[in-house]
Backbone bond lengths (Angstrom), bond angles and torsions (degrees), N, CA, C in turn:
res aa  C-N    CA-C-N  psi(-1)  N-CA   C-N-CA  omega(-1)  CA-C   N-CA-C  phi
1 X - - - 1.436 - - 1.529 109.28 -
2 X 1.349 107.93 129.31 1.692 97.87 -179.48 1.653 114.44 -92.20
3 X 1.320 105.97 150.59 1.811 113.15 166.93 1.567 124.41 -70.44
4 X 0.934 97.64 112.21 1.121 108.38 -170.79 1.967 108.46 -80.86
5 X 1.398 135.12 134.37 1.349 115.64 162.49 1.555 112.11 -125.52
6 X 1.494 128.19 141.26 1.264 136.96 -150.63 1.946 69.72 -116.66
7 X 1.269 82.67 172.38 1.273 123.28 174.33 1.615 107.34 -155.58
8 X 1.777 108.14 135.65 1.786 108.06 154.33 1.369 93.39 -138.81
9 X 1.080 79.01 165.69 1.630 112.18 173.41 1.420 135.33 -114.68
10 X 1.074 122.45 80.13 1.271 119.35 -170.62 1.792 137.59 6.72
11 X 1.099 152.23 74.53 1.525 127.29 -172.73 1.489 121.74 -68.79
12 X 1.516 107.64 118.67 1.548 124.12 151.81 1.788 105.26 -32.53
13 X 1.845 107.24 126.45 0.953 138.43 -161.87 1.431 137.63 -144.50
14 X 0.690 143.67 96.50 2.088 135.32 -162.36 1.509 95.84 -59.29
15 X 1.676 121.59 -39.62 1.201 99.02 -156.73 1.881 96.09 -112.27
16 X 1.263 111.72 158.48 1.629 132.52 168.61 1.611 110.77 -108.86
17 X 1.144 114.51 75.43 1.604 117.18 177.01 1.584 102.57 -70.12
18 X 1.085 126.13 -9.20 1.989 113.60 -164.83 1.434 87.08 -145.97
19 X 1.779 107.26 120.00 1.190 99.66 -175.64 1.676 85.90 -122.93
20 X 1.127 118.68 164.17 1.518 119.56 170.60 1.924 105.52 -151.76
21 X 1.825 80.41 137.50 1.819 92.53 168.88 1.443 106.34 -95.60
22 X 1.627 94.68 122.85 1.630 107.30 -174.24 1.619 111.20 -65.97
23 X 1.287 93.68 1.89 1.807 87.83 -156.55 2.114 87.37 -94.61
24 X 1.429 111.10 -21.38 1.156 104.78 -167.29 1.870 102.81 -95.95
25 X 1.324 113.99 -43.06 1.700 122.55 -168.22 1.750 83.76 -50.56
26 X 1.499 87.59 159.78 1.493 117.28 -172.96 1.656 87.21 -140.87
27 X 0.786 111.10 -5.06 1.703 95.39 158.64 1.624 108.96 73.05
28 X 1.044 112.60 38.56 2.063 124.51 -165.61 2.031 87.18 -78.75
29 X 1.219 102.68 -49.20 1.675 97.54 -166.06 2.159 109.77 92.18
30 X 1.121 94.37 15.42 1.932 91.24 175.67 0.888 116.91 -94.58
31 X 1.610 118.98 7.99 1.239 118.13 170.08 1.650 117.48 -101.78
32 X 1.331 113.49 0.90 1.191 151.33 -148.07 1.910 88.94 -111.22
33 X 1.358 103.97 -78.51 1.515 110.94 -177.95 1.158 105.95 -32.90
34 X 1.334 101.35 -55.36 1.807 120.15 -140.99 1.854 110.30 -85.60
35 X 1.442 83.63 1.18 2.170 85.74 -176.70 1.164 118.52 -73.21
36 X 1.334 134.19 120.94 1.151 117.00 -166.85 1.658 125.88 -81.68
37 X 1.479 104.90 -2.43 1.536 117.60 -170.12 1.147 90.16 -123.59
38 X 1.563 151.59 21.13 1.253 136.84 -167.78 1.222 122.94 29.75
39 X 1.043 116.61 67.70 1.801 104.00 165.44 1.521 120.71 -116.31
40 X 1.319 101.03 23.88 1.244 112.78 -179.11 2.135 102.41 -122.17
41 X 1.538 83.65 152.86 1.481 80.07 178.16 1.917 103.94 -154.38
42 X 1.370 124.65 122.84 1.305 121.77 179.95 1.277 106.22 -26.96
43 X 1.484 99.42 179.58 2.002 98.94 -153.09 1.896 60.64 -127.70
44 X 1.367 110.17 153.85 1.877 130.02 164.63 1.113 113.90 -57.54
45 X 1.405 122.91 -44.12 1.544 145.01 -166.92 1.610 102.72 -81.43
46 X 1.327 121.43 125.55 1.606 113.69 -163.57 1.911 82.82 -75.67
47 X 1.353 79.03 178.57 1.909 88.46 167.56 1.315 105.23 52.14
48 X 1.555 146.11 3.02 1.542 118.80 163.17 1.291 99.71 -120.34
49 X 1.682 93.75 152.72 1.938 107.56 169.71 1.444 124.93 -31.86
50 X 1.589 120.36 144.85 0.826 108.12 174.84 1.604 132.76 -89.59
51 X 1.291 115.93 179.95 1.551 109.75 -142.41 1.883 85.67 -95.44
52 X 1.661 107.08 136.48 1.346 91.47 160.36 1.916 116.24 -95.16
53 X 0.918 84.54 118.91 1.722 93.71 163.00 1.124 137.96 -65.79
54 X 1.400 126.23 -34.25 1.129 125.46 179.76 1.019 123.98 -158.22
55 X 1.883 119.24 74.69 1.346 126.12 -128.54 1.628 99.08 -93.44
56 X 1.333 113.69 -7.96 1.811 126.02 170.48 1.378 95.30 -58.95
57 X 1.110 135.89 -65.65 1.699 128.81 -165.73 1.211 103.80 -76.52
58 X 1.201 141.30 36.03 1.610 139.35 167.02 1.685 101.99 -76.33
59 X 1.245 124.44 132.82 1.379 135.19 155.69 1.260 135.81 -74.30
60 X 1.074 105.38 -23.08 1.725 135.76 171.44 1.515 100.36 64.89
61 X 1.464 114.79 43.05 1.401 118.38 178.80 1.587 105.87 -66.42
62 X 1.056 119.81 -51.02 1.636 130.77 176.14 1.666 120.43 106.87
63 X 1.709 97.67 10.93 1.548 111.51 177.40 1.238 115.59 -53.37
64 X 1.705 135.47 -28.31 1.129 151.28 -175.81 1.725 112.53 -87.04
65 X 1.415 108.62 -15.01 1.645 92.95 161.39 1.459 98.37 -102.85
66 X 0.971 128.94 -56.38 1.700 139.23 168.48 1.884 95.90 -2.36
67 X 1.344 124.10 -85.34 1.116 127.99 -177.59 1.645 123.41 -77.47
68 X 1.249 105.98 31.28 1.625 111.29 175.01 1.729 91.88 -78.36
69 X 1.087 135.93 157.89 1.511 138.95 101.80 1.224 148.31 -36.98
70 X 1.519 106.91 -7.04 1.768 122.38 -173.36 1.552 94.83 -141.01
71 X 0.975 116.35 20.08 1.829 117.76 179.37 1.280 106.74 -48.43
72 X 1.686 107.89 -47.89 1.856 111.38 -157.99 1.743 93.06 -79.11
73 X 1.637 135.08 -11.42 1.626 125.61 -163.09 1.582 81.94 -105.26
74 X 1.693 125.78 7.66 1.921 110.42 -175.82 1.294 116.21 65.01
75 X 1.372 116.01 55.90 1.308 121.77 176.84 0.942 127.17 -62.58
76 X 1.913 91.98 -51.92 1.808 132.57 171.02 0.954 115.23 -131.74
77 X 1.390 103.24 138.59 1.448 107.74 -177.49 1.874 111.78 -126.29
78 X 1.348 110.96 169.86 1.836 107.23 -166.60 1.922 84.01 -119.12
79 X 1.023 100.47 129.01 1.280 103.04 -178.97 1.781 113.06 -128.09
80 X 1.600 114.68 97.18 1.370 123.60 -151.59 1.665 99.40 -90.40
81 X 1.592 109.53 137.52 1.716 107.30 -173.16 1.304 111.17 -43.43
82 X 1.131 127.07 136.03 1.457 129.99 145.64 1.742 112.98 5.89
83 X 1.473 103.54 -86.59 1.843 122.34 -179.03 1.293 90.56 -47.69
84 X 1.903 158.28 -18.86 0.969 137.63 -162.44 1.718 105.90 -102.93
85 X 1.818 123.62 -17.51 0.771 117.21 -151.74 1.887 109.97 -75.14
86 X 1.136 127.52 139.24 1.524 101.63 174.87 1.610 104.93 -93.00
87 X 1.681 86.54 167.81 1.605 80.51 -170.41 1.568 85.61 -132.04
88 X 1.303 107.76 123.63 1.591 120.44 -171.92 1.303 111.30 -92.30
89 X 1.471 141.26 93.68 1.144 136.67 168.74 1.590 124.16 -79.43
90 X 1.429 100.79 142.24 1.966 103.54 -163.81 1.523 102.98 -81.18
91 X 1.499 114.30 139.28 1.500 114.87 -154.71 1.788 80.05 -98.10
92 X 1.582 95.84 162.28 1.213 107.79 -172.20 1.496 100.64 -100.07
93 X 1.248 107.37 135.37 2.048 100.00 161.31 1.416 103.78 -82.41
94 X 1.101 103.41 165.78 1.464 127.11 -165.22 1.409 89.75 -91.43
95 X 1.787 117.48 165.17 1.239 101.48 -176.93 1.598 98.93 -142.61
């Protein structure tokens, strides 16, 4: 059977939906498994985050912090566009 080796290349993007603190990832890859659009792909280097590839097809489902192990120290984070964020204003009672 022959070895096959892929190569990607990152795609140029406006938005960063998967952000990660290098100082916290342990480099497990379940966020990797668990993507449902693949836009994630193991990093070469054992022990660092993985690389997002193709951060335009992100869904912003949030399955990829969900299954971190370091979620609660901010390993990974889901980072939703700007135009997506809501902005909840506190209703006034009448008086």
């Amino acid at each position: 059977m022959k070895n096959i080796n892929l190569t990607v290349t990152p795609t140029p993007c406006s938005v960063r939906p998967i952000l990660y603190n290098e100082d916290v990832c342990i480099g497990c890859n379940r966020c990797v498994d668990i993507c449902q659009v693949d836009i994630l792909i193991p990093n070469p280097e054992k022990g660092k985050h993985p690389i997002v590839a193709y951060p335009g097809e992100c869904y912003y489902c949030g399955a990829c912090v969900m299954v971190c192990p370091k979620q609660d120290e901010g390993a990974i984070t889901l980072q939703h566009p700007l135009m997506n964020r809501a902005k909840f204003v506190p209703v006034r009672k009448p008086e």
